[in-house]
PyMOL CGO cylinders between C-alpha atoms (Angstrom):
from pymol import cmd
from pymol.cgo import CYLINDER

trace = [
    CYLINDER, 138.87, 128.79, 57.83, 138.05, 125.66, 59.75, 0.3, 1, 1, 1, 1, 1, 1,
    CYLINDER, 138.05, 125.66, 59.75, 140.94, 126.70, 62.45, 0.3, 1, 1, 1, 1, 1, 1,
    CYLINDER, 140.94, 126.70, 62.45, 139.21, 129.79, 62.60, 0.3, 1, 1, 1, 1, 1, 1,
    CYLINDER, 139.21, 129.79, 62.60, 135.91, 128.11, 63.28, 0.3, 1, 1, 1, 1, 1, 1,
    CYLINDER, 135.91, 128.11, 63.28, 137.41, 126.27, 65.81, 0.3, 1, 1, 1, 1, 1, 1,
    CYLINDER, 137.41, 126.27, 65.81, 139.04, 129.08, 67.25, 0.3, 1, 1, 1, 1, 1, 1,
    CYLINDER, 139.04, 129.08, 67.25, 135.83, 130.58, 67.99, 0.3, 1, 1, 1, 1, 1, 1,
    CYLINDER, 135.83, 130.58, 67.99, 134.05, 127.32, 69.29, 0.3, 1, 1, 1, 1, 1, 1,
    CYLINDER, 134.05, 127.32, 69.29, 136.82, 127.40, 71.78, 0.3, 1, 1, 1, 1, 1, 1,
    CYLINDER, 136.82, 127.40, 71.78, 134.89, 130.51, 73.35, 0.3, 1, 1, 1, 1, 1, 1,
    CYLINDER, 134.89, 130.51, 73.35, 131.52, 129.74, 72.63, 0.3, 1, 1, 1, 1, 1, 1,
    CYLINDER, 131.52, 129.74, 72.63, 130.22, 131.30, 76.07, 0.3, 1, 1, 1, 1, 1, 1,
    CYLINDER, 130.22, 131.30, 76.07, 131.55, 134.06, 75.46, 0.3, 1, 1, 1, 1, 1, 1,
    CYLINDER, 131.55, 134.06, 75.46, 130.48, 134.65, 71.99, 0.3, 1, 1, 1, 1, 1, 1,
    CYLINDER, 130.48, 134.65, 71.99, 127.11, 133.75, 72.64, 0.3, 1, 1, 1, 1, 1, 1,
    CYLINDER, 127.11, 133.75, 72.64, 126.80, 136.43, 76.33, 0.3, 1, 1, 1, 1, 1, 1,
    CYLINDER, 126.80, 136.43, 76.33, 128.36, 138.95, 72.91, 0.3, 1, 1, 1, 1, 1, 1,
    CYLINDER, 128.36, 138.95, 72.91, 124.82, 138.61, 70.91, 0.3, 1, 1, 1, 1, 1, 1,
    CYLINDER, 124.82, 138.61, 70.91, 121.80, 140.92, 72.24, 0.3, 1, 1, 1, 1, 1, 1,
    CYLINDER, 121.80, 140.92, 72.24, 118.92, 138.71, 71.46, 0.3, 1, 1, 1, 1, 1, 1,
    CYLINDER, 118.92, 138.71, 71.46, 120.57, 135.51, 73.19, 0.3, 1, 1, 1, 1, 1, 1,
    CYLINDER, 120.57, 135.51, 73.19, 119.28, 136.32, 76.59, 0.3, 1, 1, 1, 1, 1, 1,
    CYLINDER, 119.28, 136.32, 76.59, 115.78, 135.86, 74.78, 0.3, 1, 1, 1, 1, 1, 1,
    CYLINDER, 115.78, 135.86, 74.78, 116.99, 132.41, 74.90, 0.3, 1, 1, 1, 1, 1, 1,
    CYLINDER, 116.99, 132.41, 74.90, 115.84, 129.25, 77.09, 0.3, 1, 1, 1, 1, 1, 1,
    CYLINDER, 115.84, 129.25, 77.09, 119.05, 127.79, 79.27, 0.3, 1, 1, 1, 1, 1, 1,
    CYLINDER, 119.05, 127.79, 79.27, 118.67, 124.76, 77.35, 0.3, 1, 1, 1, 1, 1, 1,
    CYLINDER, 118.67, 124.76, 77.35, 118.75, 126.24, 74.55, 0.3, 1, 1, 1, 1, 1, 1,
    CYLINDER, 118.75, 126.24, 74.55, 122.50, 128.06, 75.50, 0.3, 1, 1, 1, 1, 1, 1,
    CYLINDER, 122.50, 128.06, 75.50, 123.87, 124.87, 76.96, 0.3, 1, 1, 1, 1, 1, 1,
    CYLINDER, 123.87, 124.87, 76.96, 122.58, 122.61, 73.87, 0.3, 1, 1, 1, 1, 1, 1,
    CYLINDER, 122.58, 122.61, 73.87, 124.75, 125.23, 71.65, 0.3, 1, 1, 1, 1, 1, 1,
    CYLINDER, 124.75, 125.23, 71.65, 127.78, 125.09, 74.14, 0.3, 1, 1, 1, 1, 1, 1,
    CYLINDER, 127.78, 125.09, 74.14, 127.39, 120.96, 73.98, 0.3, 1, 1, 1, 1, 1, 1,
    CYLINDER, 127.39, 120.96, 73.98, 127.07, 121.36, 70.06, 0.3, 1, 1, 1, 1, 1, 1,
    CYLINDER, 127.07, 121.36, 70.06, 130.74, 123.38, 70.16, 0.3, 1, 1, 1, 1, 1, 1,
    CYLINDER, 130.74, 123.38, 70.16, 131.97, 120.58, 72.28, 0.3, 1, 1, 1, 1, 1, 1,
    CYLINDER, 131.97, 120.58, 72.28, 130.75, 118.06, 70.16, 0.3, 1, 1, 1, 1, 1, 1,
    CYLINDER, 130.75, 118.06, 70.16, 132.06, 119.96, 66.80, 0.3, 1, 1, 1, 1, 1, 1,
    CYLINDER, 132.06, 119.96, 66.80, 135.51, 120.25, 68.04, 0.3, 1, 1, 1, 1, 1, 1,
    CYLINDER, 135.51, 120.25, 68.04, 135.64, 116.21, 69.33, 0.3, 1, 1, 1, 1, 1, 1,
    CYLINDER, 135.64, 116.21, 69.33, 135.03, 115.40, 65.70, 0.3, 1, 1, 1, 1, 1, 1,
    CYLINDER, 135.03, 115.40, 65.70, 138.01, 117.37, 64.71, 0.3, 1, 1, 1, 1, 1, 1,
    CYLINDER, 138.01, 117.37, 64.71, 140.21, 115.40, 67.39, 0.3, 1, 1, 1, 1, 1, 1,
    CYLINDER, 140.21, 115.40, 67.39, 140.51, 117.71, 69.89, 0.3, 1, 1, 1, 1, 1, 1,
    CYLINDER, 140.51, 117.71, 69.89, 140.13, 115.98, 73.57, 0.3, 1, 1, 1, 1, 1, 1,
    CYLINDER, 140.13, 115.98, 73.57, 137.36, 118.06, 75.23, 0.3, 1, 1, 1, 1, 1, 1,
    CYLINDER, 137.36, 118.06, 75.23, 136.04, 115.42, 77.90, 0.3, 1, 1, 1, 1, 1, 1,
    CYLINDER, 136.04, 115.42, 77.90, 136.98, 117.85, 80.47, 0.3, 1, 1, 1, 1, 1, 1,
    CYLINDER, 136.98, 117.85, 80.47, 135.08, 120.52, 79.90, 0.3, 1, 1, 1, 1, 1, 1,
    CYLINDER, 135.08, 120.52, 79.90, 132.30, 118.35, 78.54, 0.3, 1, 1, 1, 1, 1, 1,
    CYLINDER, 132.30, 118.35, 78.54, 132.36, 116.85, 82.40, 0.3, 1, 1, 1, 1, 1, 1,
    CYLINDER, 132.36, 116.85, 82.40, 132.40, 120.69, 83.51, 0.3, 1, 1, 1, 1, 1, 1,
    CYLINDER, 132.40, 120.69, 83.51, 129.64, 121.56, 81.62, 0.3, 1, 1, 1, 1, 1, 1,
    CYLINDER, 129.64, 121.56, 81.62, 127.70, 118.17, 82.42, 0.3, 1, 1, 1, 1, 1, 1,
    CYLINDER, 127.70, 118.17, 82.42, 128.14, 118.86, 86.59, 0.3, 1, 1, 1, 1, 1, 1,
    CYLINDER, 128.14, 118.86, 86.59, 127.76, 122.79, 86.01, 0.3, 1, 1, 1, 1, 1, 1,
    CYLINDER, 127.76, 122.79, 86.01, 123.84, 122.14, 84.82, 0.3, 1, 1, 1, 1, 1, 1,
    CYLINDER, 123.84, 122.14, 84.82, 122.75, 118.49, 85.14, 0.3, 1, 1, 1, 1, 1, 1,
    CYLINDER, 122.75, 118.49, 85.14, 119.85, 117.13, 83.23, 0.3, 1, 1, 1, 1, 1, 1,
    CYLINDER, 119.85, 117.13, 83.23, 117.30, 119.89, 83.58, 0.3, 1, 1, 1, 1, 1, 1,
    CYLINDER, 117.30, 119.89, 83.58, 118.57, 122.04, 81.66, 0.3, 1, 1, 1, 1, 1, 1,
    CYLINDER, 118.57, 122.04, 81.66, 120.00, 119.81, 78.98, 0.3, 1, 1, 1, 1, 1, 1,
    CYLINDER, 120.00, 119.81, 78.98, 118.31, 118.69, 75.82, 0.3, 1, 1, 1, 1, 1, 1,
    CYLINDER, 118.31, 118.69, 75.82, 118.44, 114.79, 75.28, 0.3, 1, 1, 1, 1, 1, 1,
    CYLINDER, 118.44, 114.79, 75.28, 120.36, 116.36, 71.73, 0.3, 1, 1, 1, 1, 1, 1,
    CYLINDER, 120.36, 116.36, 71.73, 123.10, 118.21, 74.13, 0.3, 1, 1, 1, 1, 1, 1,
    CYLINDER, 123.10, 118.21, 74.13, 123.60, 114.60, 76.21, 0.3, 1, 1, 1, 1, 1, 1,
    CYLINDER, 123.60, 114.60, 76.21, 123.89, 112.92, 72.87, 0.3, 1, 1, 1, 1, 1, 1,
    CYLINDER, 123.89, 112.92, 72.87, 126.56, 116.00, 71.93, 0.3, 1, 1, 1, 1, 1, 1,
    CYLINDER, 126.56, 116.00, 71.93, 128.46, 115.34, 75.52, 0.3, 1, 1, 1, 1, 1, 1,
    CYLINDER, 128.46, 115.34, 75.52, 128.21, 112.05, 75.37, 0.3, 1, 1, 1, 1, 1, 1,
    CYLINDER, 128.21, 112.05, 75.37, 130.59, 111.68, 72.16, 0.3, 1, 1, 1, 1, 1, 1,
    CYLINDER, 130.59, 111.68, 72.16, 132.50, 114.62, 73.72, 0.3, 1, 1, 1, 1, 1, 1,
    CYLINDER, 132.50, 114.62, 73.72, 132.88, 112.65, 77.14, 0.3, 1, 1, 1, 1, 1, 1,
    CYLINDER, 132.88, 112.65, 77.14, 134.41, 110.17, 74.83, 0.3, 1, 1, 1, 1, 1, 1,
    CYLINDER, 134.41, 110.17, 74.83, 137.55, 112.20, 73.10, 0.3, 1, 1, 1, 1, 1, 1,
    CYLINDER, 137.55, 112.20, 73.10, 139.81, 110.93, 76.64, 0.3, 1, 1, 1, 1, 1, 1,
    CYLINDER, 139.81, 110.93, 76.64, 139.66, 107.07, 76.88, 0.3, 1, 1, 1, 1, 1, 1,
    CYLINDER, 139.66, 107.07, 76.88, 142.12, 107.23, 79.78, 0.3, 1, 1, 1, 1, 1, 1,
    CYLINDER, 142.12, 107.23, 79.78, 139.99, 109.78, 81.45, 0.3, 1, 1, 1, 1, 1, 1,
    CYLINDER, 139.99, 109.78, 81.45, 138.41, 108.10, 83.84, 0.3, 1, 1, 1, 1, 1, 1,
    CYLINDER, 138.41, 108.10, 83.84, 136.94, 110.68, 86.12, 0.3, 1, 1, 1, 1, 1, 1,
    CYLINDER, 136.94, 110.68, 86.12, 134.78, 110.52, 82.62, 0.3, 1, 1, 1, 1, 1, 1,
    CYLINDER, 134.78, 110.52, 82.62, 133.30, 107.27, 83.11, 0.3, 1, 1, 1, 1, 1, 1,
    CYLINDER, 133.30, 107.27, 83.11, 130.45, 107.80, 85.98, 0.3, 1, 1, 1, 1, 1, 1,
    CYLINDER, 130.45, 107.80, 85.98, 128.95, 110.82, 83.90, 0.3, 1, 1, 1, 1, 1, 1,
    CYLINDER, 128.95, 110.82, 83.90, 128.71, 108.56, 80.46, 0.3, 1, 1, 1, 1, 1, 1,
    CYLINDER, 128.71, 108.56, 80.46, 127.13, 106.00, 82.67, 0.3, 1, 1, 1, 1, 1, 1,
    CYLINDER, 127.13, 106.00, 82.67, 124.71, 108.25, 84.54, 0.3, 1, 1, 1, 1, 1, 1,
    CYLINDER, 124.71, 108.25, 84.54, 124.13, 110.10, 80.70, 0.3, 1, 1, 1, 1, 1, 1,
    CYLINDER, 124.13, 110.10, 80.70, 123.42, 106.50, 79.18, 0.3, 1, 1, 1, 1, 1, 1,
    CYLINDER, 123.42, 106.50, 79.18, 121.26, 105.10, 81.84, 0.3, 1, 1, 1, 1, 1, 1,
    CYLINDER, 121.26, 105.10, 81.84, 119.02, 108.58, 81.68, 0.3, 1, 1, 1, 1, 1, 1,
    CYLINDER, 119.02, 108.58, 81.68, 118.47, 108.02, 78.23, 0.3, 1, 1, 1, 1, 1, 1,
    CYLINDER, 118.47, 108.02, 78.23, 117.18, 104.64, 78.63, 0.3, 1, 1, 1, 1, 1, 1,
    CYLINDER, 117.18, 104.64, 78.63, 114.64, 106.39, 79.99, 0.3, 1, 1, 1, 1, 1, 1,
    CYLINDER, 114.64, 106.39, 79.99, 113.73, 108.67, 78.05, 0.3, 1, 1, 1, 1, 1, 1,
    CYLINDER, 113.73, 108.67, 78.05, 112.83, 106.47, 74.94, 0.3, 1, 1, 1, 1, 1, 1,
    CYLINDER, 112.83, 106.47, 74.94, 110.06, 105.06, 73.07, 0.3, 1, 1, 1, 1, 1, 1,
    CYLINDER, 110.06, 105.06, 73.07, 110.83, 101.22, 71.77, 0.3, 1, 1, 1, 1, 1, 1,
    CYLINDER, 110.83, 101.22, 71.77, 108.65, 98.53, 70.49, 0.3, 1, 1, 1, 1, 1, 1,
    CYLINDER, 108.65, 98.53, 70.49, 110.04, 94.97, 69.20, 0.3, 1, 1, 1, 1, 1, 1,
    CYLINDER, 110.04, 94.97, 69.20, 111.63, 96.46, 65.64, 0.3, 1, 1, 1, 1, 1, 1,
    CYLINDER, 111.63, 96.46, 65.64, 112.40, 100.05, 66.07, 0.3, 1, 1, 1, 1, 1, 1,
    CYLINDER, 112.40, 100.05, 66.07, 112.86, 102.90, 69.04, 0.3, 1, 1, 1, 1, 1, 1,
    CYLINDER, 112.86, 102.90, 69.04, 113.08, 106.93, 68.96, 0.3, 1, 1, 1, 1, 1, 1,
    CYLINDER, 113.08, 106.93, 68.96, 113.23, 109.83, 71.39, 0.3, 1, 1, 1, 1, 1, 1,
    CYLINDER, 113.23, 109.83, 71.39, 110.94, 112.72, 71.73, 0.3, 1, 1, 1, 1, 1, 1,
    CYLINDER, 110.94, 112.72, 71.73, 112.44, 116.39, 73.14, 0.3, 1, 1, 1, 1, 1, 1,
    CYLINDER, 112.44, 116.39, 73.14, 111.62, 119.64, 72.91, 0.3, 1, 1, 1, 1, 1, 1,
    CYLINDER, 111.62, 119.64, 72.91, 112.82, 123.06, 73.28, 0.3, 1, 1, 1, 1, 1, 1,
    CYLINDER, 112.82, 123.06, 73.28, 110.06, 124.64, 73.68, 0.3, 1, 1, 1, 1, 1, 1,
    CYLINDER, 110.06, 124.64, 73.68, 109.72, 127.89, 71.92, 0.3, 1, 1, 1, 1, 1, 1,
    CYLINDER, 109.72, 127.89, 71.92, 113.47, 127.71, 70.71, 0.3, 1, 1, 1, 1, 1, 1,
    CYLINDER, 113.47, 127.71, 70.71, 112.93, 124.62, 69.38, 0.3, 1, 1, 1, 1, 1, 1,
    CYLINDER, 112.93, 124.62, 69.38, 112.45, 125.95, 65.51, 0.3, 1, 1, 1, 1, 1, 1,
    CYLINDER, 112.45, 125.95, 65.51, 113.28, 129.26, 65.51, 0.3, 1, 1, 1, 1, 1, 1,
    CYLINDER, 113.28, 129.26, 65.51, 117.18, 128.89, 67.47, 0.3, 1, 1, 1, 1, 1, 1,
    CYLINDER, 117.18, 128.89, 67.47, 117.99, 125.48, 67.16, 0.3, 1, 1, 1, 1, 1, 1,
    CYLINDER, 117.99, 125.48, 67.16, 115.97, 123.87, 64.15, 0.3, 1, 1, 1, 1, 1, 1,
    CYLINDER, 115.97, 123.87, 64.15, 114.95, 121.03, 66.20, 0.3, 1, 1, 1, 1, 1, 1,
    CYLINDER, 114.95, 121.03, 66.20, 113.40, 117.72, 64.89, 0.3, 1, 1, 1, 1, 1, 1,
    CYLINDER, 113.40, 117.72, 64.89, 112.62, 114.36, 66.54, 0.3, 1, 1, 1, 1, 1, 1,
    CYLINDER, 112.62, 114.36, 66.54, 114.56, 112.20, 63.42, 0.3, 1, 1, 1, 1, 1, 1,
    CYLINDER, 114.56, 112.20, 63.42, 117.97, 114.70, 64.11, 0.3, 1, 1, 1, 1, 1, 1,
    CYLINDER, 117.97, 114.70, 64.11, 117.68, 113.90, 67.77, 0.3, 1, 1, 1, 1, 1, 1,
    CYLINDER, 117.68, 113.90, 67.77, 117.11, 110.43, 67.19, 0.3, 1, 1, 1, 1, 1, 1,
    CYLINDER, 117.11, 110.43, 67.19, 120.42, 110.39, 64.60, 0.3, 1, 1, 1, 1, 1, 1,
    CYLINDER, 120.42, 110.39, 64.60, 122.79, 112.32, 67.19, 0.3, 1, 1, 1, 1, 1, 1,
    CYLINDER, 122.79, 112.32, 67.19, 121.42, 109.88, 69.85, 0.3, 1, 1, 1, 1, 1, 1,
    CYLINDER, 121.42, 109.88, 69.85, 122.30, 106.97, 67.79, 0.3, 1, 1, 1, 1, 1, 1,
    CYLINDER, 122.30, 106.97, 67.79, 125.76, 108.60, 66.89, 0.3, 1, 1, 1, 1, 1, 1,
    CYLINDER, 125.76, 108.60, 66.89, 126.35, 108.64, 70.45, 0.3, 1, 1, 1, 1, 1, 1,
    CYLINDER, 126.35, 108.64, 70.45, 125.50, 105.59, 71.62, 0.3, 1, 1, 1, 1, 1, 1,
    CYLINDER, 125.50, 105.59, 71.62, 127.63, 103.94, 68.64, 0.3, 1, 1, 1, 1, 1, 1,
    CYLINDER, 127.63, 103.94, 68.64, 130.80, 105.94, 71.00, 0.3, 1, 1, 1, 1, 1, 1,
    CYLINDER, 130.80, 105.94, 71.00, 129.64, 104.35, 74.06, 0.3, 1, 1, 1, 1, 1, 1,
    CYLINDER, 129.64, 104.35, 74.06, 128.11, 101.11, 73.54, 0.3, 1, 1, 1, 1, 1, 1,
    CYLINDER, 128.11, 101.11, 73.54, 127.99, 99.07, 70.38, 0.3, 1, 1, 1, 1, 1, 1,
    CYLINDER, 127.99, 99.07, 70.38, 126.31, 96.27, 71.32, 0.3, 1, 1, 1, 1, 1, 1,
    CYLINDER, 126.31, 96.27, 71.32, 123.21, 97.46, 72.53, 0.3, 1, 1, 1, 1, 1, 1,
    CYLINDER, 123.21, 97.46, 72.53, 119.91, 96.74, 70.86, 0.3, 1, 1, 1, 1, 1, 1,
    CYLINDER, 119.91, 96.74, 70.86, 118.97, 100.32, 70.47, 0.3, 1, 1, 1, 1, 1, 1,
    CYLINDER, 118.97, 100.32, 70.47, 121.53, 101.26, 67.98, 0.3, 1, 1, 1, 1, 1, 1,
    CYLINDER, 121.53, 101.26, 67.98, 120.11, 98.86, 65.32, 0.3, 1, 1, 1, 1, 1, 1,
    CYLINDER, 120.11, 98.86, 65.32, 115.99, 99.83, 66.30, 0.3, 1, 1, 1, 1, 1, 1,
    CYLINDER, 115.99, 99.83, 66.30, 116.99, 103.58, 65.89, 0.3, 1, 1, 1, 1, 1, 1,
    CYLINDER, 116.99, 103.58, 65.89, 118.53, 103.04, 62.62, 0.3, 1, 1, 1, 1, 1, 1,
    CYLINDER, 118.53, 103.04, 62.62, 115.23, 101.18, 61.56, 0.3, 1, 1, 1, 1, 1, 1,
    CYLINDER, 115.23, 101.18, 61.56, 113.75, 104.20, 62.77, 0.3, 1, 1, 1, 1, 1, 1,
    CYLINDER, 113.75, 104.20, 62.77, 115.59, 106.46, 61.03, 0.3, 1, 1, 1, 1, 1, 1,
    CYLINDER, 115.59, 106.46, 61.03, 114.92, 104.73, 57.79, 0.3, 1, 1, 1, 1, 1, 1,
    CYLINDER, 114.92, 104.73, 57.79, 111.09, 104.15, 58.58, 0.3, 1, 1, 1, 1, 1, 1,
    CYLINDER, 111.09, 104.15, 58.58, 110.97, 107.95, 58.42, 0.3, 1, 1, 1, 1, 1, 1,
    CYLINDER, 110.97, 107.95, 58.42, 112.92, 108.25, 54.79, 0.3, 1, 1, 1, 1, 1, 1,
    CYLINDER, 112.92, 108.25, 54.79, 109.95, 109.75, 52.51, 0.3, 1, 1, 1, 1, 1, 1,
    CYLINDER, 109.95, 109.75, 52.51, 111.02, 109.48, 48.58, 0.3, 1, 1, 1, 1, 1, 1,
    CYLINDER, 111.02, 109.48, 48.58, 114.97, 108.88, 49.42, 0.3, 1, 1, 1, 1, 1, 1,
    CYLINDER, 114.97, 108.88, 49.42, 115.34, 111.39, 51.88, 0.3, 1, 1, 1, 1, 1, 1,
    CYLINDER, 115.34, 111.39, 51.88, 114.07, 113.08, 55.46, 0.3, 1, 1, 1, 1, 1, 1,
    CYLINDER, 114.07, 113.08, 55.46, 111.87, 116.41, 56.33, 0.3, 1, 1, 1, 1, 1, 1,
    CYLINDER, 111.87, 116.41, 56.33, 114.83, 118.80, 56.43, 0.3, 1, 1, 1, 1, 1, 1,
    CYLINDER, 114.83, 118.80, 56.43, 119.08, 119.51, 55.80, 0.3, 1, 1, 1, 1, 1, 1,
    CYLINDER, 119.08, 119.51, 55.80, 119.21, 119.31, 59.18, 0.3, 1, 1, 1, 1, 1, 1,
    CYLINDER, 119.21, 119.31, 59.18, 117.61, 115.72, 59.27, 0.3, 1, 1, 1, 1, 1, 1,
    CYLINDER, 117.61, 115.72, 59.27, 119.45, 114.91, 56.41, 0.3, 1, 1, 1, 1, 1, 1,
    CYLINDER, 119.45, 114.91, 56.41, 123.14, 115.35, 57.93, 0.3, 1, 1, 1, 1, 1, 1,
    CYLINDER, 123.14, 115.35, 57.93, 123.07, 114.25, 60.96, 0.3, 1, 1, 1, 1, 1, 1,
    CYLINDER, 123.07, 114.25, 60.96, 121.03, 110.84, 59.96, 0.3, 1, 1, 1, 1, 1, 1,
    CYLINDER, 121.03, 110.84, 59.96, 123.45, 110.52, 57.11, 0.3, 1, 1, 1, 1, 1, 1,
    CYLINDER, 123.45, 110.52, 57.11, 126.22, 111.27, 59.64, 0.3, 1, 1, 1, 1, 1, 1,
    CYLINDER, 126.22, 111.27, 59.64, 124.62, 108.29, 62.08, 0.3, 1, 1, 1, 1, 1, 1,
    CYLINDER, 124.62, 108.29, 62.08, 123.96, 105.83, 59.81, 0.3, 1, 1, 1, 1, 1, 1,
    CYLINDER, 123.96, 105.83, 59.81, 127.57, 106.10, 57.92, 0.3, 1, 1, 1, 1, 1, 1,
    CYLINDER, 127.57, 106.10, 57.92, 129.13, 105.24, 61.74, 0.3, 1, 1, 1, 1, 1, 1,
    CYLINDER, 129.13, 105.24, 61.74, 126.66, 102.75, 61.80, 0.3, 1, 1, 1, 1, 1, 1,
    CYLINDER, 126.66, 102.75, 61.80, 127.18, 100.96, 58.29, 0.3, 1, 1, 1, 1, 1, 1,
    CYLINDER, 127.18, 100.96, 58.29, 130.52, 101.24, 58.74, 0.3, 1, 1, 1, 1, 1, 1,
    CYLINDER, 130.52, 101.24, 58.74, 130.80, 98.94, 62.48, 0.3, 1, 1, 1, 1, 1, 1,
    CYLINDER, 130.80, 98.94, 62.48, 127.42, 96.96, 61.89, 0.3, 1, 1, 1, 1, 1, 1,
    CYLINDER, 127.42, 96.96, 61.89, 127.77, 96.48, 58.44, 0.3, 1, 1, 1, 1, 1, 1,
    CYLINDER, 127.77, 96.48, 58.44, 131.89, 96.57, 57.80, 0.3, 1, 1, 1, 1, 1, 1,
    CYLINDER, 131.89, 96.57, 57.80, 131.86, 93.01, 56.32, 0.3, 1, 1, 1, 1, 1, 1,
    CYLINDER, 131.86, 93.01, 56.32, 131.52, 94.02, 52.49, 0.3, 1, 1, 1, 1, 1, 1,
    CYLINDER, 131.52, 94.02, 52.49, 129.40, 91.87, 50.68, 0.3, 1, 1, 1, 1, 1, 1,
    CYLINDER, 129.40, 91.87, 50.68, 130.50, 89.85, 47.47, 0.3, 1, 1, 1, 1, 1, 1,
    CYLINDER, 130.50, 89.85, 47.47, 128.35, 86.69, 46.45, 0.3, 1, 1, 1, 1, 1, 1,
    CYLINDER, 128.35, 86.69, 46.45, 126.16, 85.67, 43.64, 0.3, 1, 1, 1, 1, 1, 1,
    CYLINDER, 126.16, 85.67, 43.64, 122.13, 85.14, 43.50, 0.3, 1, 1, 1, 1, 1, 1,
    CYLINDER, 122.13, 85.14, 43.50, 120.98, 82.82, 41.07, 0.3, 1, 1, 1, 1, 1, 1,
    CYLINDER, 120.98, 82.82, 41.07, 117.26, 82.82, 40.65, 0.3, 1, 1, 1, 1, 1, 1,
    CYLINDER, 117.26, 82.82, 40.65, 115.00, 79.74, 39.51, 0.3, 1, 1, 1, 1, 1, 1,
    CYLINDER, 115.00, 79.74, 39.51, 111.41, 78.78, 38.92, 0.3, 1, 1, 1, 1, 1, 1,
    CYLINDER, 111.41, 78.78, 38.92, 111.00, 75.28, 39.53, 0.3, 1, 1, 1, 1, 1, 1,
    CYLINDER, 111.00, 75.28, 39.53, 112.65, 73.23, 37.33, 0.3, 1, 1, 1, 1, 1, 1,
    CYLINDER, 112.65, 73.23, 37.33, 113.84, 76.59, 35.07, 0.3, 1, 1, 1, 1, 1, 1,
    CYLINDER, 113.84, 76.59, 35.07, 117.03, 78.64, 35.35, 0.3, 1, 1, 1, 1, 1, 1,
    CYLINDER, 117.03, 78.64, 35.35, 115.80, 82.80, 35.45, 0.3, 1, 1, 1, 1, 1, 1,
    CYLINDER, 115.80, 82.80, 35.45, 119.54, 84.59, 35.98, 0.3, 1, 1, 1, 1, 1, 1,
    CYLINDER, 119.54, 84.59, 35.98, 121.63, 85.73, 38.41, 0.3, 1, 1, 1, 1, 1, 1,
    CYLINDER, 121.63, 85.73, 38.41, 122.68, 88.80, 40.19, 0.3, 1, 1, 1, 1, 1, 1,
    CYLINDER, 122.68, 88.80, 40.19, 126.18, 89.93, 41.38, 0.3, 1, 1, 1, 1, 1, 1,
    CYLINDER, 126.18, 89.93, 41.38, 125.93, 91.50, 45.10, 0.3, 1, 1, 1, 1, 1, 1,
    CYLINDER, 125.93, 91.50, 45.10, 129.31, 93.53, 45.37, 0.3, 1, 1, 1, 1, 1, 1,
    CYLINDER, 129.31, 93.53, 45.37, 129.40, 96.97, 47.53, 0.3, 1, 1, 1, 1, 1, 1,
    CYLINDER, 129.40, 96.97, 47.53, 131.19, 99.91, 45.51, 0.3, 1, 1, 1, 1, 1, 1,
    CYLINDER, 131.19, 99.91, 45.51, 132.66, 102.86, 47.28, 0.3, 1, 1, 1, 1, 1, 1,
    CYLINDER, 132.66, 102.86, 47.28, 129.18, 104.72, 46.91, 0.3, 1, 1, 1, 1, 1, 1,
    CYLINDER, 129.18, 104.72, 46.91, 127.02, 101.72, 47.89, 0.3, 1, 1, 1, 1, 1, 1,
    CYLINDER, 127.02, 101.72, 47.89, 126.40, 103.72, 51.34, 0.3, 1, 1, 1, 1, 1, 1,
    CYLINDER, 126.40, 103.72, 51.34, 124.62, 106.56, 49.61, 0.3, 1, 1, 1, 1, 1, 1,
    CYLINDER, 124.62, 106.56, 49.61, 122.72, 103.34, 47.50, 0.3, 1, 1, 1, 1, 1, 1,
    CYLINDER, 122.72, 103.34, 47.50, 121.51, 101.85, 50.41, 0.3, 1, 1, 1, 1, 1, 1,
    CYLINDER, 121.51, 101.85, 50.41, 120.51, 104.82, 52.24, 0.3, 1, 1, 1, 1, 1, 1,
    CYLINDER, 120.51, 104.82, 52.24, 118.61, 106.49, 49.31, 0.3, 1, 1, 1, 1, 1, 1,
    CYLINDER, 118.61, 106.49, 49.31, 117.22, 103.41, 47.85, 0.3, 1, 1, 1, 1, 1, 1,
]
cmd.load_cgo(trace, "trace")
């Protein structure tokens, strides 16, 4: 089944001109499902940074989403040795620099689709700010951003979860990459706990396999 799916991902453009309503639909909207295809078949190890550059030169940043550069972006990133790659991640990353809201603790993106956004592609600022972080974990770990989206992300949690299953995977998705290279170094220590003079107890701190889910849904 999944070769199948990526069988037909392969010729996404062509399945999409094979649907009668799709030319109801905004350019953005066909090139942000095109960059999702791209982006679907990186995470299943197939090197697509060529036609993610195609695709990138073919329509520039008009008529991409800030979700489709976040989809080429990790796409752009399937060919280390590429290097005809490198100018278009740099141009992509310095764009979305942009494009984004920070203050001192946390940062997000805002984009729209306009009247697709909902009905075609189930938009929401909290996925765009997950695939955006996802991204920039491919790209550049270091950078500031990563950890203020994250506390974004988790600012907008509401009773252990977010708004939507589309939120919900691709923040869950995000924040697993980013757990696992910000926060790789397990912990395993003690915390003993005292009131002046007076010994209260002590608590183990040692990650499990599921901790992940733990600290996202606690």
């Amino acid at each position: 089944m999944l070769g199948n799916v990526l069988k037909y991902l392969e010729n996404i453009q062509s399945e999409i001109d094979q649907l009668s309503y799709t030319k109801y639909w905004s350019e953005t909207t066909r090139f942000s499902l095109i960059s999702y295809a791209l982006y679907v078949r990186a995470k299943n190890h197939q090197n697509v940074a060529t036609e993610a550059l195609q695709l990138f030169t073919q329509t520039g940043f008009n008529k991409l989403s800030l979700e489709a550069l976040g989809w080429l972006l990790i796409a752009l990133s399937t060919d280390k040795n590429n290097h005809s790659t490198t100018p278009a991640i740099k141009t992509i990353y310095k764009h979305l620099q942009g494009k984004v809201n920070e203050t001192s603790e946390t940062a997000n993106f805002i984009t729209s689709y306009g009247d697709d956004g909902q009905s075609v592609m189930l938009h929401s600022d909290q996925r765009t700010d997950a695939i955006l972080l996802e991204a920039l974990l491919h790209i550049d770990l270091k950078s500031t951003l990563c950890t203020k989206l994250c506390k974004g992300l988790q600012a907008h949690k509401t009773k252990g979860a977010w708004k939507s299953t589309q939120e919900n995977c691709f923040v869950l998705i995000a924040l697993n990459k980013y757990f696992h290279i910000k926060e790789k170094d397990t912990p395993n220590f003690s915390a003993n706990i005292w009131l002046d003079q007076d010994y209260c107890g002590q608590h183990k701190y040692k990650v499990e396999q599921q901790i992940l889910i733990q600290l996202i849904f606690r």
